[in-house]
C-alpha positions as CSV (number, residue, x, y, z in Angstrom):
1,X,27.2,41.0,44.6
2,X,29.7,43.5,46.6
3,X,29.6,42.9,50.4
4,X,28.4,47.1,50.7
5,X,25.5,46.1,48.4
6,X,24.4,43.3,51.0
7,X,24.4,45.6,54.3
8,X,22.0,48.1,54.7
9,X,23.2,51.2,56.3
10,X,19.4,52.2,58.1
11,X,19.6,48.5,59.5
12,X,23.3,49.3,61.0
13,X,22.2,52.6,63.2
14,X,20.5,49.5,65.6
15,X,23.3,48.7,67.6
16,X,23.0,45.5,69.5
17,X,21.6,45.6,73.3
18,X,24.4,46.5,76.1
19,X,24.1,43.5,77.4
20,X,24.7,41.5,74.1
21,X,27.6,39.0,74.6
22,X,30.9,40.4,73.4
23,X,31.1,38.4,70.5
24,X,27.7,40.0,68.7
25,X,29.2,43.5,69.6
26,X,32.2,42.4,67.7
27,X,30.4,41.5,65.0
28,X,28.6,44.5,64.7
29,X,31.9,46.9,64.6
30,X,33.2,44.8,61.8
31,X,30.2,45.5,60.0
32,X,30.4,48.9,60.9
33,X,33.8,48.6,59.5
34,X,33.0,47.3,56.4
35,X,30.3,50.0,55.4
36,X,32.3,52.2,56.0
37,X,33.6,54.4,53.3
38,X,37.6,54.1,53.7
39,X,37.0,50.5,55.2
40,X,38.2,51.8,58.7
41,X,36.4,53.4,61.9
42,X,38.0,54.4,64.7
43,X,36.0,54.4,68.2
44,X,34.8,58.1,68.3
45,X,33.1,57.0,64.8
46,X,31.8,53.5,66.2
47,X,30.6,55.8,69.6
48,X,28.6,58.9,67.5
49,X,26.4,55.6,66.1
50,X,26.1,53.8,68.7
51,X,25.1,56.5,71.3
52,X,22.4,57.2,69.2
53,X,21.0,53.5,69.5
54,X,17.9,52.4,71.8
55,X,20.3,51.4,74.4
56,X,22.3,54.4,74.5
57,X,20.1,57.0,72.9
58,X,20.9,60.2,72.8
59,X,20.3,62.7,70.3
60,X,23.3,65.0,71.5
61,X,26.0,63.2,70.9
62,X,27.9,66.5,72.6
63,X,25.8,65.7,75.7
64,X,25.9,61.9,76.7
65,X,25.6,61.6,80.5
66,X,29.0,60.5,82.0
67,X,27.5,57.2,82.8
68,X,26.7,56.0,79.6
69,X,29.4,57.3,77.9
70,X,31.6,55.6,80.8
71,X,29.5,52.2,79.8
72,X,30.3,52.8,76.2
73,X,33.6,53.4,76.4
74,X,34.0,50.2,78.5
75,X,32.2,48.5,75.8
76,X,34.4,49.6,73.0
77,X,37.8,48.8,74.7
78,X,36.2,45.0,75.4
79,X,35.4,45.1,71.7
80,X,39.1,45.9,70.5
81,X,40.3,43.3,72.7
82,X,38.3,40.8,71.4
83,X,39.4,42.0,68.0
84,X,42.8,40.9,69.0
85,X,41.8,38.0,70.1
86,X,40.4,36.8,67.0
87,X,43.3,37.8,64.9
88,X,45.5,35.9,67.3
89,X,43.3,32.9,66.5
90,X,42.9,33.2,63.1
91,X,46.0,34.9,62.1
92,X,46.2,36.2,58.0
93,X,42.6,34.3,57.9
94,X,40.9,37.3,59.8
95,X,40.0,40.2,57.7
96,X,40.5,43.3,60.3
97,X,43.7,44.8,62.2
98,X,43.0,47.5,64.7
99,X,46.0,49.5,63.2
100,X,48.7,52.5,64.2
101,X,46.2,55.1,64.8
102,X,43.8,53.1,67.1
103,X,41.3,52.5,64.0
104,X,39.5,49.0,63.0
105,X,40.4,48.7,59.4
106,X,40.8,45.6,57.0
107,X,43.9,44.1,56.4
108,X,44.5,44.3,53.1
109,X,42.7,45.8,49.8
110,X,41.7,42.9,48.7
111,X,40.4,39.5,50.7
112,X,42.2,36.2,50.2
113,X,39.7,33.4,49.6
114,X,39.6,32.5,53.6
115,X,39.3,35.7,54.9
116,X,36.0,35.7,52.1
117,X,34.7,32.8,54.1
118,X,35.4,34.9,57.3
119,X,33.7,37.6,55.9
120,X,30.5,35.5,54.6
121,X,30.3,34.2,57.7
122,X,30.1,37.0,59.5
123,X,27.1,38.3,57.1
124,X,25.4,35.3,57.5
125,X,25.2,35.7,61.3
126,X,24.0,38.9,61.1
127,X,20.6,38.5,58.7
128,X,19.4,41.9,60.6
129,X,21.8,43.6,59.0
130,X,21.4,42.2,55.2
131,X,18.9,43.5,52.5
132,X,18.4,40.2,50.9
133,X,20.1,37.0,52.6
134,X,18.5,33.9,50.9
135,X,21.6,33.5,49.2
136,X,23.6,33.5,52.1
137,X,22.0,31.1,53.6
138,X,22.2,28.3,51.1
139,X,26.1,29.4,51.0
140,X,26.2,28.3,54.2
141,X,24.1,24.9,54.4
142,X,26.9,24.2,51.6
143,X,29.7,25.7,53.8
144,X,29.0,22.8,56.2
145,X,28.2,20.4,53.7
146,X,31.8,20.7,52.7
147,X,33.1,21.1,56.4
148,X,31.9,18.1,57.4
149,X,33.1,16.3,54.2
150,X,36.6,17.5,55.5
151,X,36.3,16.7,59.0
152,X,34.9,13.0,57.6
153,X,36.1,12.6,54.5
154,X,35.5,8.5,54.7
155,X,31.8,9.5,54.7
156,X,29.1,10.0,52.2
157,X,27.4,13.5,53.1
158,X,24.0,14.7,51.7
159,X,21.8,18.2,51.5
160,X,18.6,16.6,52.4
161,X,16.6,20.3,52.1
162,X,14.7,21.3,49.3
163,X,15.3,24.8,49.0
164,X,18.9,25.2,48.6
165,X,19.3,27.3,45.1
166,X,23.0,27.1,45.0
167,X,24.3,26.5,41.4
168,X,27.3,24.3,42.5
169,X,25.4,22.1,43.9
170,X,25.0,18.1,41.6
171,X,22.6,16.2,42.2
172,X,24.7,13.7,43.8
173,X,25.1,16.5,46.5
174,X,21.2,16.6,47.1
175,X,18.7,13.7,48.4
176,X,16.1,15.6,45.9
177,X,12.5,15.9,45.0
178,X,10.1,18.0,46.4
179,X,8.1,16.8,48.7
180,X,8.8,15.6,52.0
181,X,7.3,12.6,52.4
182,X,9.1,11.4,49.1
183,X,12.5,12.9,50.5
184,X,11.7,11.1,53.3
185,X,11.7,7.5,51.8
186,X,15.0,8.2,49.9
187,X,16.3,9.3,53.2
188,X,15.4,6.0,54.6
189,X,17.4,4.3,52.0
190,X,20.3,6.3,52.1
191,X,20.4,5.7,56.0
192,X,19.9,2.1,55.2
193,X,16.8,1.9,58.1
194,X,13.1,0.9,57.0
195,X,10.5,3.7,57.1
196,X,7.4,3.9,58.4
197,X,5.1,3.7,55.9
198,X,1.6,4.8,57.5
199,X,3.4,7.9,59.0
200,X,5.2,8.8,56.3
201,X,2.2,9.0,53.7
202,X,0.1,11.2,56.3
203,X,3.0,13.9,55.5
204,X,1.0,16.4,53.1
205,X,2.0,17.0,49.6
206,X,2.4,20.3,50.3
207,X,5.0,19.9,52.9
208,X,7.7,20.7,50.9
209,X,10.2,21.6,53.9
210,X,13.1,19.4,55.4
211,X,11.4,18.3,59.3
212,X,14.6,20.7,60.3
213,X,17.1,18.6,58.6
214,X,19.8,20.1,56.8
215,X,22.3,17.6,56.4
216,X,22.7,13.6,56.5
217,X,26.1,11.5,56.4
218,X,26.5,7.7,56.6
219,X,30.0,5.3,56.8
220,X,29.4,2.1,54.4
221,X,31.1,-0.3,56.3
222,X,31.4,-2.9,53.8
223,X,28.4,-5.1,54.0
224,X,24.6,-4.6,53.5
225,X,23.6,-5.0,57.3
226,X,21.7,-2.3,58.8
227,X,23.8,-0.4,61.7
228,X,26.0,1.8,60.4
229,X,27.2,5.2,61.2
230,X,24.8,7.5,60.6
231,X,24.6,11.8,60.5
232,X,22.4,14.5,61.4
233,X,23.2,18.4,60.7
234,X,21.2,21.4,61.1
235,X,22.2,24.8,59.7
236,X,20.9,27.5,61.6
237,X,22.0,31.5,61.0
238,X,20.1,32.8,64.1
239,X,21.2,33.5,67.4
240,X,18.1,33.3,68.5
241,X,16.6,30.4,67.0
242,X,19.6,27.8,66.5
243,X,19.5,27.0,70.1
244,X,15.6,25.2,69.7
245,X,16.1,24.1,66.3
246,X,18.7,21.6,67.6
247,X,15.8,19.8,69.2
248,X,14.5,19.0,65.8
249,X,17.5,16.6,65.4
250,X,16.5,14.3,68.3
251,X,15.5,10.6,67.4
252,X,12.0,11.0,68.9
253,X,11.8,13.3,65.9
254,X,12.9,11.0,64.1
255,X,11.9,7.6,65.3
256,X,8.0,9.1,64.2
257,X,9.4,8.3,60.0
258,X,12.5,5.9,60.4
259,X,13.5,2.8,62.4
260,X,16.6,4.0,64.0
261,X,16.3,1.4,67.0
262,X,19.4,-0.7,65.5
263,X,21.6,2.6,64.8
264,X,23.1,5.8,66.6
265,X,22.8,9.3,65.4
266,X,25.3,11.7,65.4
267,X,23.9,15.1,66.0
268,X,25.6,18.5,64.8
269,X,24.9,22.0,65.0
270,X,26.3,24.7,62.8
271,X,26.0,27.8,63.4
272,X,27.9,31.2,61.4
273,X,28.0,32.8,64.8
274,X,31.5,33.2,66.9
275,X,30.1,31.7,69.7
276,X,33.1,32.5,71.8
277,X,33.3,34.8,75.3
278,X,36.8,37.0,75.9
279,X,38.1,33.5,77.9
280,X,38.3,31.6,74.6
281,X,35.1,29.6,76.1
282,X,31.7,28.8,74.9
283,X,29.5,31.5,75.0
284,X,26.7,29.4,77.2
285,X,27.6,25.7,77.3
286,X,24.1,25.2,78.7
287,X,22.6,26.1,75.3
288,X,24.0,23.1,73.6
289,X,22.0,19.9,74.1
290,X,23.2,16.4,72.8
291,X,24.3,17.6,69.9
292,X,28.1,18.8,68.6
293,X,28.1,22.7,67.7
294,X,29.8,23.8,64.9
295,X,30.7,28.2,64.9
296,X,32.7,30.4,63.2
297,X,35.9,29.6,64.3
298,X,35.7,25.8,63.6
299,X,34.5,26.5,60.6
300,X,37.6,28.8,59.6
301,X,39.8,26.3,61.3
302,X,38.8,23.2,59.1
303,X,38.5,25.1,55.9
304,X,40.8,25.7,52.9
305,X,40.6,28.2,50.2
306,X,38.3,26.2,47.8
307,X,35.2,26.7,50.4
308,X,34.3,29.7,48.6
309,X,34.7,28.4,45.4
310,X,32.8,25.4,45.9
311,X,29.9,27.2,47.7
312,X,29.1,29.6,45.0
313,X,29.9,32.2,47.2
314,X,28.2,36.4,46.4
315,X,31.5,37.8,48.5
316,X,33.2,39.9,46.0
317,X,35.6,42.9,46.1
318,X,34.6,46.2,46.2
């Protein structure tokens, strides 16, 4: 599918609230970009849709109050330099130059394979914007199953969701089945840990979710003992959600199905989001709780060009 098929232009007239962090402001300009006819907006484009968003409404866009348009302005310049930012970090990887003539633009005609991923990304952690995302969401539980085979690569790493329809994916890349509570006694041997039996067979049969577990990894070490390095990661393409779905990787969780008393779980958090303020820090450390979070920019740091590839990805040229 092209990218211009997957944004929906009545969706991009919401701007995001003016007191959205930088980085979803960003965001939203590089979609703006990207709809855009010539695949370049300069500001007084960016400002006549803005202005007419919730925040900033108004109807004359000859009339704004000085205020606001002061406040927009102000907005737009801290968006431009966070533009540059991100092309500093990322280099030929990002997708967008502000160029000669003041105007957010793409790079090039067409997208390497990486600045794909950048661009996938980017969808994908911005649902409100996209007609029909279930595909980009399974591209990117298996963006981060192959990120964290690169960042491990000693490591055995498994989708343990059911509802991943991605037609790259073996099943030696799945724990499958349907159910749950099935799921969840093939998870216990993977992990090498007992299950709890009673618990596990009050699980209905029509629980066919994942008990907010995306994806498992384990370290044979060589010997049959219990005790070995074990893996939690959860996917999550919401701002607004990802932060309490981490909670759903904590061993009390956890502890309720498996015996995970002689072992340590390592939690991670991935997320498409660039979850990065204008000092190169995290957006709201205080957000992250005993877990490791994975963003955009880790994710494009780690990756090579067969991500995209390997992930079945709908990015295509226009």
């Amino acid at each position: 599918m092209m990218r211009k098929e997957l944004l929906s232009k009545d969706k991009l007239v919401s701007s995001p609230a003016s007191n959205a962090p930088i980085g979803v402001w960003t965001d939203y300009c590089e979609l703006l970009c990207i709809s855009s006819e010539q695949n370049q907006i300069d500001q007084d484009e960016i400002s006549s849709i803005i202005i007419k968003s919730s925040d900033f409404q108004s109807k004359d866009a000859e009339n704004i109050p000085k205020g606001r348009k002061e406040r927009l302005t102000s907005k737009l310049e801290d968006v431009y330099a966070h533009i540059i930012l991100r092309n500093n970090l990322l280099s030929e990887r990002y997708p967008f130059i502000i160029n000669s003539d003041g105007q957010l633009s793409l790079k090039n005609n067409e997208f390497s394979e990486l600045q794909k991923l950048y661009i996938l990304l980017l969808l994908s952690s911005n649902l409100c914007y996209i007609k029909n995302y279930h595909n980009l969401t399974s591209d990117f539980e298996v963006i981060c199953l192959l990120y964290m085979r690169r960042l491990f690569p000693s490591m055995i790493f498994k989708l343990f969701g059911s509802s991943n329809t991605n037609k790259k994916l073996t099943k030696d890349d799945c724990i499958s089945d349907a159910k749950l509570k099935e799921r969840m006694i093939k998870l216990s041997e993977f992990v090498s840990v007992s299950y709890k039996k009673e618990n596990v067979e009050r699980i209905p049969d029509s629980n066919h979710g994942d008990g907010g577990l995306d994806i498992v990894g384990i370290r044979k070490m060589g010997d049959n003992r219990k005790s070995i390095p074990i893996m939690f990661g959860q996917c999550a393409c919401s701002r607004e959600e990802w932060s309490q779905k981490q909670y759903s990787l904590n061993d009390n969780q956890w502890l309720k199905f498996l015996e995970i008393i002689s072992t340590s779980i390592q939690k991670y958090m991935f997320i498409p989001d660039w979850y990065m303020n204008s000092d190169k820090q995290l957006e709201n450390d205080l957000d992250i709780t005993s877990c490791v979070l994975i963003d955009r920019l880790r994710i494009m740091n780690l990756a090579d060009e067969s991500f995209v590839s390997n992930c079945c990805s709908i990015i295509e040229e226009d």
